[in-house]
C-alpha positions in Angstrom: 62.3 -21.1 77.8 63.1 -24.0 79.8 60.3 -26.6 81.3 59.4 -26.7 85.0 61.1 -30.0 86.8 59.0 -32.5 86.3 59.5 -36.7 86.8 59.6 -39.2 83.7 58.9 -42.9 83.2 59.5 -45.0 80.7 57.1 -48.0 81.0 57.9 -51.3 78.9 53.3 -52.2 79.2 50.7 -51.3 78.5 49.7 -52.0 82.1 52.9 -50.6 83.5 51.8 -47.4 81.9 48.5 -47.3 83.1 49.6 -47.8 86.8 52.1 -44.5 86.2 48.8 -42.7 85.0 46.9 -43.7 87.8 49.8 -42.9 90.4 50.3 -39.4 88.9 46.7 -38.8 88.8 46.1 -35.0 87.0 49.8 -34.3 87.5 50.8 -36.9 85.0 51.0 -36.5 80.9 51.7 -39.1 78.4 54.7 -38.8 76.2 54.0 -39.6 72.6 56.0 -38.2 69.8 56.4 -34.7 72.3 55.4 -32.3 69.3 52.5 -31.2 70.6 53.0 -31.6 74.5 57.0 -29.9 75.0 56.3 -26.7 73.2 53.6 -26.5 75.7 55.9 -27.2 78.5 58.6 -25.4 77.2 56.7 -22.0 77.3 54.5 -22.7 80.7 51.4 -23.6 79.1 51.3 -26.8 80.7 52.9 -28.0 84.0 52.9 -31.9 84.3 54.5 -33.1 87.4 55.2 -36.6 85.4 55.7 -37.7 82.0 54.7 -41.1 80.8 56.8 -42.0 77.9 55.1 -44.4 75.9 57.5 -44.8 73.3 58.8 -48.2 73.4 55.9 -50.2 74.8 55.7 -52.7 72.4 52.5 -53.6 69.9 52.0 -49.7 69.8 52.6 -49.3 65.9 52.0 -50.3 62.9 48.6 -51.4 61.0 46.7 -54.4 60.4 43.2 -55.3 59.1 40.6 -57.2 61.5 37.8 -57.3 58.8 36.5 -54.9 57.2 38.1 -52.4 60.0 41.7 -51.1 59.5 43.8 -50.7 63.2 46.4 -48.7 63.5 48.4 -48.6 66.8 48.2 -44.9 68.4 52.0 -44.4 68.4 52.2 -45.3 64.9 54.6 -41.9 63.8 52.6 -39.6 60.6 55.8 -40.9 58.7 54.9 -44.4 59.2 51.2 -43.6 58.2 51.9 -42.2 55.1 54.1 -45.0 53.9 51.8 -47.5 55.1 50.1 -49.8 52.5 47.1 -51.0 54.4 46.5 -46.6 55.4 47.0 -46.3 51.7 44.2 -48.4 50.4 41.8 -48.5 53.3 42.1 -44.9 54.8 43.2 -42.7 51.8 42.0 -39.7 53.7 44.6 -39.8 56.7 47.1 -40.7 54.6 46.9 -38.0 52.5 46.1 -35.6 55.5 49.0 -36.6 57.3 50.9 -35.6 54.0 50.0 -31.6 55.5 51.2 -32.1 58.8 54.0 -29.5 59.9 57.6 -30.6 58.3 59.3 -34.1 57.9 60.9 -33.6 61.3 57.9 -33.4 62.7 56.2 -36.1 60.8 59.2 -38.5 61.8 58.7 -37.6 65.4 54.9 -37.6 66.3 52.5 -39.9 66.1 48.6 -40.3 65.7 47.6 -41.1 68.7 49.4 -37.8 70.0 47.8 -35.7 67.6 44.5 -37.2 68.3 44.7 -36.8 72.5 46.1 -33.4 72.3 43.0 -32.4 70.6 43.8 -29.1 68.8 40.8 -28.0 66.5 43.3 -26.8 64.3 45.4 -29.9 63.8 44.4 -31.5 60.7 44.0 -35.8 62.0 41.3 -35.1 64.4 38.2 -33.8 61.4 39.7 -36.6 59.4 39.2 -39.2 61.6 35.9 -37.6 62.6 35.0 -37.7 58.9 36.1 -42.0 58.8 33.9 -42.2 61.6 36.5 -44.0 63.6 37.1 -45.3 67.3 39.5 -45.0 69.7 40.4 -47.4 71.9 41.5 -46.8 75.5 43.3 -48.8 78.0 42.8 -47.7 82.2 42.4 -49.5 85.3 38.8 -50.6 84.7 39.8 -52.3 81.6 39.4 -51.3 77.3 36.8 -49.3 75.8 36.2 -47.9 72.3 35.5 -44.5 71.9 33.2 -42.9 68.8 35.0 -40.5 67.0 32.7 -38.2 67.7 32.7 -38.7 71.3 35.7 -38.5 72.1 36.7 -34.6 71.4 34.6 -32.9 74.1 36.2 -29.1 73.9 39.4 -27.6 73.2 42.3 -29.4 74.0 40.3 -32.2 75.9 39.0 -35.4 75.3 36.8 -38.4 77.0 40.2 -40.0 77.7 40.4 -40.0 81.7 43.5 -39.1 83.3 44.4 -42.7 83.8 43.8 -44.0 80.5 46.2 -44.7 77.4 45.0 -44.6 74.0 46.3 -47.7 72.4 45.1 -47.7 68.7 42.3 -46.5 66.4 39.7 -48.4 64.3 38.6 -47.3 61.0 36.5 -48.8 58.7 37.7 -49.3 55.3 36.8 -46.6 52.9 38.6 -48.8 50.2 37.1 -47.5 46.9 35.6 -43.8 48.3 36.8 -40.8 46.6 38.9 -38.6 49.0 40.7 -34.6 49.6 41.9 -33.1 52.0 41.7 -29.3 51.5 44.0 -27.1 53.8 44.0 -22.7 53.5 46.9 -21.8 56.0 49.2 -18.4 56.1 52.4 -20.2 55.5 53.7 -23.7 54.4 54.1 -25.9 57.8 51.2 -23.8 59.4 47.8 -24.6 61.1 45.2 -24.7 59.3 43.2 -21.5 59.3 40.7 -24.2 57.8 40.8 -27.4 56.8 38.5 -29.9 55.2 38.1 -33.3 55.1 36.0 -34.7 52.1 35.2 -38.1 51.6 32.7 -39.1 48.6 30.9 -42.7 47.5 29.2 -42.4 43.8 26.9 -44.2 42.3 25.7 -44.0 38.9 27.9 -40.7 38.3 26.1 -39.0 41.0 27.2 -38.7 44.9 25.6 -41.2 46.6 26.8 -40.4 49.8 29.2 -37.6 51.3 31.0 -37.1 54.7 33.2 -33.5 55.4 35.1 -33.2 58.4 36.0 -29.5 59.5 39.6 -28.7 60.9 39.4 -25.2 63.1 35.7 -24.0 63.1 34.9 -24.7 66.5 36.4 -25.6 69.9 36.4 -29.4 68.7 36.4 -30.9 65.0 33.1 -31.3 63.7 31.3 -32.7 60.6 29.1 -30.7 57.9 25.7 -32.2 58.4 23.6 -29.9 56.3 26.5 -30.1 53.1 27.0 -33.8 53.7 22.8 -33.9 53.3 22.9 -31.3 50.5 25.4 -33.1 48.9 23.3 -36.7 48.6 22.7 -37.0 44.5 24.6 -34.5 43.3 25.4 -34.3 39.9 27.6 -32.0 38.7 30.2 -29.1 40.0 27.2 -26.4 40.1 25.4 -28.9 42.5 28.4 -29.8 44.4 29.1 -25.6 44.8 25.4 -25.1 46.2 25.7 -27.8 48.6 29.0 -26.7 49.9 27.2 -23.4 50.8 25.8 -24.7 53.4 29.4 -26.2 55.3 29.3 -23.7 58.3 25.7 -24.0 59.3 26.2 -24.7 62.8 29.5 -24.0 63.2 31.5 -21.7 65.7 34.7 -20.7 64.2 37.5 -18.4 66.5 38.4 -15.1 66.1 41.6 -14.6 66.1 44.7 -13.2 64.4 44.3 -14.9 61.6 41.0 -14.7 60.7 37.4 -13.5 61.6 34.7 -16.1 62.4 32.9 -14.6 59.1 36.0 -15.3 57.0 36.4 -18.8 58.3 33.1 -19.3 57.2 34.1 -18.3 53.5 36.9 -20.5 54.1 35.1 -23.8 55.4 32.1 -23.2 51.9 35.3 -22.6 49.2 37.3 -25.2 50.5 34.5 -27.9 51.0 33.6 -27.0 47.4 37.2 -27.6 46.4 37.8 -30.8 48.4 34.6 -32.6 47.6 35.1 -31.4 43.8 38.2 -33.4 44.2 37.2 -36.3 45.9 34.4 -37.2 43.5 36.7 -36.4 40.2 34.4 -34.2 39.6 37.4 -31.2 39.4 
């Protein structure tokens, strides 16, 4: 199907790209990698007037360390992240999510901060950086903010980026020495995730001293497992880690669709959180 007309800029800023956003107002998308926003276009699912292609505005990529905080720049491609060092030792997780994502041609093509504006429950990077308890930093006309992680997805497909602001990079605090899995159920390889979990794990003394577990696709937004990250404090062995993961959908709202029920996405979100935190504590 082919795309309705649409304009297109190609800003060398920051700023130059935040004056485009504020020009085209709701009319106007960004341009990241395009793997999540042209399909749209291409089948009439979205209609932006302009496209804001951010892809060689310098000081966009890459990763660096400011502390104990890793930054990595919001057009940084999944390739890239998964062959970064710094991602690697500080932010295990997303690298090894990213790993999922689609197919190398994808991964070569989009980019994090793509996945993360576009906001798909389903995609896998949005729970994960949920579960790192991240930021997202923003760029618009009234200057920078940082975003929570958990702020920032506010229902499906949308975010607390205004129209006019460009997400520049996200902050993550280094999980350098946490246990970490990402657990994905899909119908086929290069799929959505039916469900998807994020698992990160701290021990102490052989026991879990402290959990997080992020949930891809069981609810309009990604969203953490309070109740299995608080059953999940002290636990000892696999039985214990099983229990706790019984309690991973409390509070959730998973979609009925083709693929699944919202009962067997349920299922789904306590086998897989068993499996993943299993994992991430060595515990498998």
């Amino acid at each position: 199907m082919i795309p309705p007309a649409f304009d297109y800029v190609r800003p060398r800023t920051v700023e130059e790209a935040v004056r485009a956003l504020a020009d085209g107002g709701e009319d106007a998308k960004v341009l990241a990698g395009g793997q999540s926003l042209l399909p749209l276009m291409r089948l009439r699912m979205a209609f932006p007037q302009l496209l804001v292609d951010t892809g060689r505005i310098p000081g966009l990529r890459g990763s660096r360390m400011e502390g104990d905080t890793l930054v990595v720049g919001a057009m940084t491609t999944h390739h890239d992240v998964l062959r970064d060092a710094l991602v690697r030792r500080h932010a295990g997780l997303l690298a090894a999510a990213t790993a999922t994502v689609a197919d190398p041609a994808v991964r070569h093509r989009g980019t994090l901060g793509g996945s993360l504006a576009h906001a798909d429950p389903a995609a896998d990077l949005p729970a994960v950086v949920l579960a790192l308890e991240g930021e997202l930093v923003a760029v618009g006309p009234r200057g920078r903010r940082a975003i929570p992680a958990r702020d920032f997805f506010t229902d499906y497909l949308e975010t607390a980026l205004a129209p006019d602001e460009l997400l520049v990079e996200v902050r993550l605090p280094s999980t350098d020495g946490w246990g970490f899995h990402y657990e994905k159920f899909q119908r086929v390889a290069q799929a959505y995730a039916i469900v998807g979990v994020a698992a990160l794990v701290r021990r102490d003394n052989g026991s879990i001293a402290e959990a997080r577990v992020g949930l891809t696709n069981m609810g309009s937004t990604p969203l953490r497992a309070p109740a299995a990250e608080e059953a999940l404090a002290g636990a000892g062995d696999a039985a214990a880690v099983k229990r706790a993961a019984g309690e991973a959908a409390e509070g959730t709202r998973p979609s009925r669709d083709t693929s699944a029920s919202p009962e067997y996405r349920a299922h789904l979100a306590r086998v897989l959180t068993g499996r993943a935190v299993l994992a991430a504590a060595g515990m498998g």
